[in-house]
C-alpha positions, 0 to 999 in steps of 0.5 A: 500500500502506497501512503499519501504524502503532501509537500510543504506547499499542499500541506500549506494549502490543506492548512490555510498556512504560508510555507514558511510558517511549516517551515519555521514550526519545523525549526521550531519542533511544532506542526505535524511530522514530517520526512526528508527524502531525497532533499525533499520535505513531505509530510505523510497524510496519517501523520497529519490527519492524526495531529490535526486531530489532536490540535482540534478544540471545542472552546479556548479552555480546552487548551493552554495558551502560551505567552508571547514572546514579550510576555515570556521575557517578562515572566523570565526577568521577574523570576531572575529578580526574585532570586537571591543574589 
């Protein structure tokens, strides 16, 4: 059986995203896993229908957000301060 695999910019697509975007998730350990072969980024189509699974809510509480950046550097220097010296 042969698996259906998507490129970066069908995924792209699929996901209403730019290709950068994937890019930059998967520099960043984020979005569905994906392979390389032969110089080439794919991304097998049970892989990303499992994560799009995984990633789908309801309502807002169902996850948590994360700060943004500005928020985390924030939270990062308050915690440096709050340690004796």
């Amino acid at each position: 059986m042969n698996k259906i695999r998507l490129t970066r910019a069908q995924l792209a697509a699929r996901l209403n995203k730019k290709v950068n975007t994937l890019a930059h998730w998967a520099g960043d350990g984020k979005g569905p896993k994906y392979m390389v072969i032969h110089g080439r980024v794919v991304y097998d189509l049970e892989e990303v229908e499992r994560w799009e699974r995984e990633h789908t809510h309801q309502s807002t509480a169902e996850y948590e957000v994360q700060p943004g950046p500005v928020a985390a550097q924030k939270a990062r220097l308050a915690k440096r301060e709050a340690q004796p010296a």
